[in-house]
C-alpha positions as CSV (number, residue, x, y, z in Angstrom):
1,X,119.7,6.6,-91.1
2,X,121.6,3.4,-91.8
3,X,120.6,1.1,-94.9
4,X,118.6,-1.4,-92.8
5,X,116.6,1.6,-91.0
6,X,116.0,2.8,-94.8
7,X,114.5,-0.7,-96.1
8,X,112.5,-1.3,-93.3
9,X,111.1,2.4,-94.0
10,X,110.5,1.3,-97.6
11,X,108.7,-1.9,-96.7
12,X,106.4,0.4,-94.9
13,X,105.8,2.4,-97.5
14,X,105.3,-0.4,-100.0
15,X,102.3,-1.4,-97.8
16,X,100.7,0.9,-97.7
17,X,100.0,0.5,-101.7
18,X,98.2,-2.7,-101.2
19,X,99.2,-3.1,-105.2
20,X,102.3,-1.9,-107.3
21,X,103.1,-1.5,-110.9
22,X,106.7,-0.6,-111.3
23,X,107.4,1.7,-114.4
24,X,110.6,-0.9,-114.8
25,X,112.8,0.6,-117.5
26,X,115.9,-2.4,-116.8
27,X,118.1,0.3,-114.6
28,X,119.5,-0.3,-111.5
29,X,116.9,1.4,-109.3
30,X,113.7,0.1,-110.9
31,X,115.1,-3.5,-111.1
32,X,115.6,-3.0,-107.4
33,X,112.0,-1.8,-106.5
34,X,110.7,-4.6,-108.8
35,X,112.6,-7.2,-107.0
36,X,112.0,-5.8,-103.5
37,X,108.5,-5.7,-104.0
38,X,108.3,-9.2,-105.2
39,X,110.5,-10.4,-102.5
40,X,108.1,-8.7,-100.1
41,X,104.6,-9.8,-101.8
42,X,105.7,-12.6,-104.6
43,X,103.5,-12.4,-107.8
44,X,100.3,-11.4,-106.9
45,X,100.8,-8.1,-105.9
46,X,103.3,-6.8,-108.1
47,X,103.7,-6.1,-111.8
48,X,105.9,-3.9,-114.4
49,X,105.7,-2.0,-117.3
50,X,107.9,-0.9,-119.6
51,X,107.9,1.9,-122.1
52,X,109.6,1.1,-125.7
53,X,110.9,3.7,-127.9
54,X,113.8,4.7,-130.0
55,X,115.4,6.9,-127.4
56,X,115.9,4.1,-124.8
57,X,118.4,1.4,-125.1
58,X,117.3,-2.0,-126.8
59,X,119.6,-4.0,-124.0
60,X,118.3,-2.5,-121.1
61,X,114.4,-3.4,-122.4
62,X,115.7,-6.9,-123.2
63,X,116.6,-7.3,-120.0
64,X,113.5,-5.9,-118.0
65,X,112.0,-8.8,-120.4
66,X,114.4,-11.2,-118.8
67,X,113.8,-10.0,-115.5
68,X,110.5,-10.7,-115.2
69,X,110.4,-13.7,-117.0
70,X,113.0,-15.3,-115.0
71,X,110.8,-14.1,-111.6
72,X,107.7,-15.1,-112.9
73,X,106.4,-10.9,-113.0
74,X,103.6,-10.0,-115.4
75,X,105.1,-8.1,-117.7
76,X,104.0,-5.5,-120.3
77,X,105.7,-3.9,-123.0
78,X,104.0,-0.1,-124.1
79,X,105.0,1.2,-127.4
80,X,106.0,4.8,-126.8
81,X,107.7,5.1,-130.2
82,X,105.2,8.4,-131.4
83,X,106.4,10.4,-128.3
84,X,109.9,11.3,-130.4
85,X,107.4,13.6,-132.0
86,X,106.7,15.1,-128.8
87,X,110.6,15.8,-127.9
88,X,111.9,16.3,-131.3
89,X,112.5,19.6,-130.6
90,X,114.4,18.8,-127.7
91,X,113.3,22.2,-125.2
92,X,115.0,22.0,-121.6
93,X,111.9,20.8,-120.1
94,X,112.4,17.7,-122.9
95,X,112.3,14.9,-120.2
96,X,109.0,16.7,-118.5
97,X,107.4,16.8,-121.8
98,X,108.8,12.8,-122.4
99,X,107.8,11.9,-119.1
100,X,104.1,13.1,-118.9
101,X,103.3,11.7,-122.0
102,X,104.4,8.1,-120.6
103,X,103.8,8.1,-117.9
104,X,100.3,9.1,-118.2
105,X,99.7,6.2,-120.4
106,X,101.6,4.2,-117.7
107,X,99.0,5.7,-115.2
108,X,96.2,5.0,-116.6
109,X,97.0,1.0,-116.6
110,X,97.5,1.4,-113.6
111,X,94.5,3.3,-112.6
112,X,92.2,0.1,-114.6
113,X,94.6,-2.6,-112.5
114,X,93.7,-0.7,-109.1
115,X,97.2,-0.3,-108.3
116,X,99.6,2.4,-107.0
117,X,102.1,3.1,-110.7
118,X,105.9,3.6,-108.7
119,X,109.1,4.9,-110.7
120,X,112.8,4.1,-109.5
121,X,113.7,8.1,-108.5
122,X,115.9,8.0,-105.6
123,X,117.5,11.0,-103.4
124,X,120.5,11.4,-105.6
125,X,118.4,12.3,-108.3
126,X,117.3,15.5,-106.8
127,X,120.4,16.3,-107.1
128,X,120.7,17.1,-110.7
129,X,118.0,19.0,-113.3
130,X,115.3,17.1,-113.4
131,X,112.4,18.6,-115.1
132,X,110.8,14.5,-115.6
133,X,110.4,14.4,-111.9
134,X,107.8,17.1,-111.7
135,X,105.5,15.3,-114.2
136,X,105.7,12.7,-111.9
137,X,104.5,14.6,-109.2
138,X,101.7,16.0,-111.2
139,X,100.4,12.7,-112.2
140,X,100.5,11.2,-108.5
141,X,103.2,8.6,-109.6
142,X,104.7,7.4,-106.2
143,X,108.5,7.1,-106.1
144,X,108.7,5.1,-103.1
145,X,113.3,4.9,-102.6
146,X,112.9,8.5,-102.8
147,X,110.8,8.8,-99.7
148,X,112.8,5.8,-98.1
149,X,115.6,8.3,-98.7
150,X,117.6,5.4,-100.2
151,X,120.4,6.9,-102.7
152,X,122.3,5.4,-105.4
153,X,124.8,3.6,-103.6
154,X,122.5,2.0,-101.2
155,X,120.3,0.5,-103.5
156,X,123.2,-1.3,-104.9
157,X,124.4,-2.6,-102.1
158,X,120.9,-3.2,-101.3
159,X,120.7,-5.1,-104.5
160,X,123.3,-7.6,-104.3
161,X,122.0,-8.4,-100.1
162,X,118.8,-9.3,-102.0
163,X,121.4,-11.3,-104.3
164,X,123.0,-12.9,-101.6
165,X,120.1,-14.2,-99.8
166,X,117.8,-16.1,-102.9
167,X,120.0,-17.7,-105.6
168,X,116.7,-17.4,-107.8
169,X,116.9,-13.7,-107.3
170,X,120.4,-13.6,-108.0
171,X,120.9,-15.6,-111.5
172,X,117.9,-13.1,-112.5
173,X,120.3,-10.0,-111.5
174,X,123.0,-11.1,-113.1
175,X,123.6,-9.9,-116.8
176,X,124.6,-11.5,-119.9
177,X,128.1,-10.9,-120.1
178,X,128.6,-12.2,-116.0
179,X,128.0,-8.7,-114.3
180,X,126.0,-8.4,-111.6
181,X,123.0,-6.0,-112.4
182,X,123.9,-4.0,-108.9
183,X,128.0,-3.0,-110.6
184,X,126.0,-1.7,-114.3
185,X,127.3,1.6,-114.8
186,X,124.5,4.4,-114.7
187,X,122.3,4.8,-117.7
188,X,120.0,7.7,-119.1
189,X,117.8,8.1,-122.1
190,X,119.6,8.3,-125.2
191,X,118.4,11.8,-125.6
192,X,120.2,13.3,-122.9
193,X,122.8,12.4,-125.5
194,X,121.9,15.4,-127.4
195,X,122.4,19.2,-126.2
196,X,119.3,21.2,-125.6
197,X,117.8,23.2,-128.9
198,X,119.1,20.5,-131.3
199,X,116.5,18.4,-133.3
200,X,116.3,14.9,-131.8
201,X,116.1,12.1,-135.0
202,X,115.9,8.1,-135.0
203,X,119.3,8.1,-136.7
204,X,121.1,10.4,-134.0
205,X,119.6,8.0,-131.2
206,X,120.7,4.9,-133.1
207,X,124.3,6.3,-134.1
208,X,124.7,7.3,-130.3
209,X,123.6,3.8,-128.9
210,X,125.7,2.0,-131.6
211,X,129.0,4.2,-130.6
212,X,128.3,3.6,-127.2
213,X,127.8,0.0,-127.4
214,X,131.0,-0.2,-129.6
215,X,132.8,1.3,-127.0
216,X,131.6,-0.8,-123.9
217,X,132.9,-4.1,-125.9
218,X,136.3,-2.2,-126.3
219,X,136.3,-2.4,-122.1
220,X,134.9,1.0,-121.2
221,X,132.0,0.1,-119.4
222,X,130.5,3.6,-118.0
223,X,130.7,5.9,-121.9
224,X,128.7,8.7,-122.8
225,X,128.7,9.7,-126.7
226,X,127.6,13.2,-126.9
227,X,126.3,14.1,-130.3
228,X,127.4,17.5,-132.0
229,X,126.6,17.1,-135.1
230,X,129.2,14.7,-136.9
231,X,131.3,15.3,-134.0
232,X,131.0,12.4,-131.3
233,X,132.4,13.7,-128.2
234,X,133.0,10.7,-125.9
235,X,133.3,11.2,-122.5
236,X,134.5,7.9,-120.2
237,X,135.5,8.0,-116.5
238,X,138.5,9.6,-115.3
239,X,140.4,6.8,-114.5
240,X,139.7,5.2,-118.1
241,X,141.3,8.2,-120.0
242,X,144.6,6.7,-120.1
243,X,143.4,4.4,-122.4
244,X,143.7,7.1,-125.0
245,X,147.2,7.6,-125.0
246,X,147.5,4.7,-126.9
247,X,148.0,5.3,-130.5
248,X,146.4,2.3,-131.7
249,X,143.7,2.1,-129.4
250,X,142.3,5.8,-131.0
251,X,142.6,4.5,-134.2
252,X,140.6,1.8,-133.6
253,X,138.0,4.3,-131.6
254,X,138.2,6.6,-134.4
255,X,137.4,4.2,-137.2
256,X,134.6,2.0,-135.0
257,X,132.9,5.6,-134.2
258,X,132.5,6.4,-137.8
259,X,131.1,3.3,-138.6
260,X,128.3,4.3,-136.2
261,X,127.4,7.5,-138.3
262,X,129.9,10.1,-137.1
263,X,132.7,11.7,-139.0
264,X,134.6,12.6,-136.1
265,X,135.3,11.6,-132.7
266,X,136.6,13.5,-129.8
267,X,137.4,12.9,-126.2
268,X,136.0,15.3,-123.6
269,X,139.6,15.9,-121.4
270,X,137.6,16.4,-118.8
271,X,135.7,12.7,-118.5
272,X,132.6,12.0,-117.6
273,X,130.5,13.4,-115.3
274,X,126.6,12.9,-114.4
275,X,124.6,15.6,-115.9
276,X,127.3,17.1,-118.2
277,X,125.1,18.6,-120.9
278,X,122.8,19.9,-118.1
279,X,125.0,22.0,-116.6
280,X,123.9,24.3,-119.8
281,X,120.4,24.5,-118.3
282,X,121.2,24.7,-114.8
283,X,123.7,27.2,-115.2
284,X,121.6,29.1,-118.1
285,X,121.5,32.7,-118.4
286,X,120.3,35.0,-115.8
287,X,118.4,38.0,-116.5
288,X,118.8,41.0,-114.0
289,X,117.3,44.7,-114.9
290,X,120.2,45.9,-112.6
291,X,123.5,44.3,-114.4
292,X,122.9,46.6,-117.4
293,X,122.1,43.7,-119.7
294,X,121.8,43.9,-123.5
295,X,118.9,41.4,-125.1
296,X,118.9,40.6,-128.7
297,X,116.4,38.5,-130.2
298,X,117.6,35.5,-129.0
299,X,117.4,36.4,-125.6
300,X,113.9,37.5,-125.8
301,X,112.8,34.2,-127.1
302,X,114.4,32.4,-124.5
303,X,113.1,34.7,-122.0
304,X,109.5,33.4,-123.6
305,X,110.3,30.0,-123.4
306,X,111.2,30.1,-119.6
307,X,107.7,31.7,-118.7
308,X,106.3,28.9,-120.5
309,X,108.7,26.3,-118.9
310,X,106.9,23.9,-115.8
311,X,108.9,26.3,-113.5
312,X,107.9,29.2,-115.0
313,X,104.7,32.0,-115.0
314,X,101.4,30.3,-114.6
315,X,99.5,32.7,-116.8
316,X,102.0,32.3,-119.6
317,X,101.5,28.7,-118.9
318,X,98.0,28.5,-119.1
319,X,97.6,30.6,-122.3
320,X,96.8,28.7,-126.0
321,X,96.3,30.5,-129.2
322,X,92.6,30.7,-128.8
323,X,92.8,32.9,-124.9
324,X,95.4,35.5,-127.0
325,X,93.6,35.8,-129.6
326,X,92.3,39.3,-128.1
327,X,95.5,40.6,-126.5
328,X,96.8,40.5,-130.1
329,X,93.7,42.0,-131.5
330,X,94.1,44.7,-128.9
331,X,98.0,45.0,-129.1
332,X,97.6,45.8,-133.0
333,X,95.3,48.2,-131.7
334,X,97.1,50.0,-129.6
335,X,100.7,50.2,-132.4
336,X,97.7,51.6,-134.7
337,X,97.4,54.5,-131.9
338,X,100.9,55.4,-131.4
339,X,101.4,55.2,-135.0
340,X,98.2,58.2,-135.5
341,X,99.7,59.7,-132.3
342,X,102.8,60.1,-133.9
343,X,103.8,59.0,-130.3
344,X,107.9,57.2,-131.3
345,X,108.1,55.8,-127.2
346,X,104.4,54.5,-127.4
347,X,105.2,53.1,-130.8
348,X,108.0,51.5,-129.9
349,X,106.6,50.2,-126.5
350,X,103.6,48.7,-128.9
351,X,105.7,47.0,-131.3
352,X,107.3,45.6,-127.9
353,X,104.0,43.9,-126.8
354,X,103.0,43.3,-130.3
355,X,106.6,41.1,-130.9
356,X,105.6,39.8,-127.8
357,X,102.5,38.0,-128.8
358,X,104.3,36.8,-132.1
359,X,106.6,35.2,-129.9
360,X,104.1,33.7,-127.5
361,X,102.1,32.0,-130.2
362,X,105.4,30.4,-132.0
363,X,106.6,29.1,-128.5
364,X,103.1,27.4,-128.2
365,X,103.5,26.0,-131.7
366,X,106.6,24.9,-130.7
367,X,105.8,22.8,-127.7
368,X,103.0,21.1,-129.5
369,X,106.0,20.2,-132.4
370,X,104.2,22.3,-135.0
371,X,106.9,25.0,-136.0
372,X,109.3,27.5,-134.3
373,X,109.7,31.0,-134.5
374,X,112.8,30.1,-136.6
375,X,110.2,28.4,-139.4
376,X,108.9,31.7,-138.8
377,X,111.8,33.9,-139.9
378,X,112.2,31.3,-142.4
379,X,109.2,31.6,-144.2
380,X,108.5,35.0,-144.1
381,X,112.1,35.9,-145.1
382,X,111.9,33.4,-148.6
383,X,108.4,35.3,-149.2
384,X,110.1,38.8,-149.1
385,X,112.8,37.5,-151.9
386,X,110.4,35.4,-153.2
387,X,108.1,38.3,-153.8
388,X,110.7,40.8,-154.7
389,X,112.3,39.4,-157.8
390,X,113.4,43.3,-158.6
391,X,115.3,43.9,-155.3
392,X,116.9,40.0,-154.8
393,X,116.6,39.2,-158.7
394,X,117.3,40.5,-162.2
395,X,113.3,41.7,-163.1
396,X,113.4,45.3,-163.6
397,X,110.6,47.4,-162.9
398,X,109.9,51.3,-163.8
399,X,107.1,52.2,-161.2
400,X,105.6,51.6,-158.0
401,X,102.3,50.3,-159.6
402,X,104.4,47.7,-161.6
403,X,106.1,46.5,-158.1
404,X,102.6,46.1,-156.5
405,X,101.2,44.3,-159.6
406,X,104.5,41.9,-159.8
407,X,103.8,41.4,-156.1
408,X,99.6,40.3,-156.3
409,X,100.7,38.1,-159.4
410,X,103.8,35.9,-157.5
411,X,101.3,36.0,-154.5
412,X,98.3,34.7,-156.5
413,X,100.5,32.3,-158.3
414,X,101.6,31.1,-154.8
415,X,98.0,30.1,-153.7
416,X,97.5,28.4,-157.3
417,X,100.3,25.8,-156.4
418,X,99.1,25.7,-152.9
C-alpha cells in the first residue's frame, strides 16, 4: 500500500471518531496525528493532552505547548508526577504499569469531552517489546497510524508534505534550533534509560536527560545515556562513533558527563540501536522441564513474576492477598502433615507450595510499590542477628532458657520502640 493509499485510509478512520483527543507527548508520531487531524477538521474537533512527569523530557512537553499554541489547539497539561511511585521498581511490564495509570486518567477526559482518546503507536512499534501497548488496548485507546498501517518513515515523510503544503503548519513543525520536527531523532521515556530491576529515582531521570542534552549540543543528535549506576554508557549511531577517536573530544564528554551526576562514562562499541536494554526482556530466560535446568531462588521469583506479568497466568493475575489468604492457611496445613507423617518428599513438596505463597504475596506487594521479597530477606535476616546477640555478638549465654528469655526481651523491646 503506497503512502497516499495509507492517508486516505487514516482520514477514514479519523471519521469515523466524530471527535479526537490526541494523547500528544511532542514526538514525531503524535505531532503528526495532531496536525493531521486539525488539517482535516481545524479546531473544533480536535484537542490534546499531555502528560507531565519527571520521566519525560522537559523539551519535548515545551514544544507540544508550542504546538498547539501556534495552531490554535486546546491544550491541556496533566500532572502525572505521582506515577514514579508506580514504576519505581522498574518490573519488565514497567511501561504497561506507566501507561495504564495515564492513560486512564487521559481516558477519562476524554470520556467527559465525548471524544475518541488516540495515541501516536504506529506499525513499527509492534515491532519491539511493548508491554504499554496492551494497556492501551485494555482501555479502548484508539491508535489510529497503526491501523492506517503507516510506519515510521511514512509519517515523516508524511509530516513534512503537510509542511510543504500550509506555511502555518510548517513554522509550527519546525523546532527551535531550525530542524524540522519530521528529521527529530526518535525519542523514548527517560526510563527506558534504566535496565529492568533497578530502582527508578528523580535524580537518575534528571542526570540522564542532562547527559543527553549535553551531548546533542556537542552535535550528536540521536544519544541514548544508559544508566548503570555511576557508569553512563552512551550509545550514538554508528556513523557518529568516529567522533570518539578524538582525544579531546572524550575529554570533553568525559568531564560534561560527570557534571550531569555520573562518575564514569562509557561508549557502547556497538552504537545505538532501538530497544537495546529490551533485548534483556525479549530474550529473557526460558524455562523448559526437558533441558535439565537448575533453579535457584532467583529463578523462582522470576518465574513468579512472569505469571503475574500482563502476558502471563490469569489466575496468578487475578489473585490479591485477601483470595490467598486460605491457600496459605491450607499450605501450612498440609507442611504440618508431612512434618507428623514423618513423610521427607511430602515435606519437601509442602515447603515447595508454602515458599510458593510467600513469594506470591511479596510479588503482589511489589507491584503495588510496597516492598519486595528482597525487603523480605532483608528484614527477617537483621531480626535473626538482631535477636541473636550470642551467635552474631559477644553476649554469652549458659542455657537454652536464657537464649529464649534474651530472645522475648530484644523482641519486646523491639515493639516498645515501634
Amino acid at each position: 500500500m503506497i503512502l497516499d493509499d495509507k492517508l486516505k485510509k487514516l482520514k477514514e478512520i479519523l471519521e469515523s471518531y466524530g471527535q479526537i483527543l490526541v494523547a500528544l507527548s511532542g514526538g514525531v508520531d503524535s505531532v503528526f496525528l495532531l496536525v493531521f487531524a486539525h488539517k482535516l477538521w481545524g479546531d473544533d474537533r480536535v484537542a490534546a493532552l499531555t502528560a507531565d512527569g519527571p520521566h519525560f523530557a522537559d523539551d519535548e512537553l515545551t514544544y507540544a505547548k508550542q504546538l498547539c499554541e501556534a495552531l490554535g489547539i486546546s491544550h491541556k497539561r496533566i500532572n502525572a508526577d505521582d506515577v514514579l511511585s508506580t514504576i519505581r521498581q522498574n518490573p519488565p511490564d514497567r511501561c504497561y504499569l506507566c501507561k495504564k495509570e495515564i492513560f486512564s486518567r487521559l481516558k477519562e477526559r476524554a470520556d467527559m469531552r465525548g471524544c475518541v482518546l488516540a495515541d501516536g503507536t504506529n506499525l513499527d512499534d509492534l515491532d519491539d517489546y511493548r508491554p504499554g501497548y496492551q494497556a492501551l488496548q485494555e482501555l479502548g485507546v484508539a491508535s489510529p497510524l497503526k491501523d492506517a498501517a503507516l510506519t515510521k518513515m511514512e509519517i515523516r515523510q508524511a509530516l513534512k508534505i503537510l509542511a510543504d503544503e500550509d506555511e502555518l503548519i510548517a513554522a509550527a513543525l519546525t523546532l527551535k534550533n531550525g530542524t524540522p520536527i519530521w528529521e527529530k531523532p526518535a525519542f523514548a521515556c527517560l526510563a527506558s534509560r534504566i535496565p529492568y530491576g533497578e530502582l527508578i529515582t528523580t535524580e537518575k531521570l534528571k542526570a540522564i536527560y542532562e547527559a543527553e542534552v549535553f551531548l546533542q549540543n556537542l552535535g550528536i543528535a540521536q544519544v541514548r545515556v544508559r544508566h548503570h549506576g555511576d557508569v553512563a554508557r552512551i550509545e550514538v549511531l554508528p556513523e557518529d562513533r568516529n567522533k570518539f577517536c578524538d582525544i579531546g573530544f572524550m575529554d570533553q564528554v568525559n568531564e560534561g558527563v560527570k557534571k550531569c551526576g555520573f562518575s564514569f562514562a562509557a561508549l557502547d562499541l556497538g552504537g545505538y540501536q532501538m530497544g537495546n536494554l529490551n533485548k534483556l526482556t525479549t530474550d529473557r530466560q526460558t524455562y523448559n522441564l526437558d533441558d535439565g535446568q537448575h533453579y535457584d531462588f532467583e529463578a523462582f521469583t522470576d518465574i513468579i513474576a512472569r505469571l503475574r506479568a500482563p502476558d502471563g497466568c490469569p489466575w496468578d493475575i487475578k489473585q490479591t492477598h485477601e483470595s490467598l489468604k486460605e491457600c496459605l492457611i491450607e499450605e501450612s496445613g498440609e507442611v504440618i502433615s508431612a512434618i507428623d507423617q514423618k513423610d521427607d518428599e511430602n515435606l519437601c513438596e509442602e515447603l515447595g507450595d508454602l515458599l510458593l505463597q510467600v513469594v506470591m504475596h511479596a510479588q503482589i506487594a511489589a507491584e503495588e510499590n510496597r516492598f519486595t521479597i528482597e525487603d523480605v530477606i532483608q528484614g527477617v535476616s537483621e531480626k535473626m542477628i538482631r535477636r541473636h546477640p550470642y551467635v552474631f555478638g559477644d553476649v554469652k549465654i549458659s542455657s537454652l532458657e536464657e537464649g529464649l528469655d534474651l530472645w522475648n526481651a530484644i523482641k519486646e523491646k523491639e515493639k516498645a520502640g515501634k
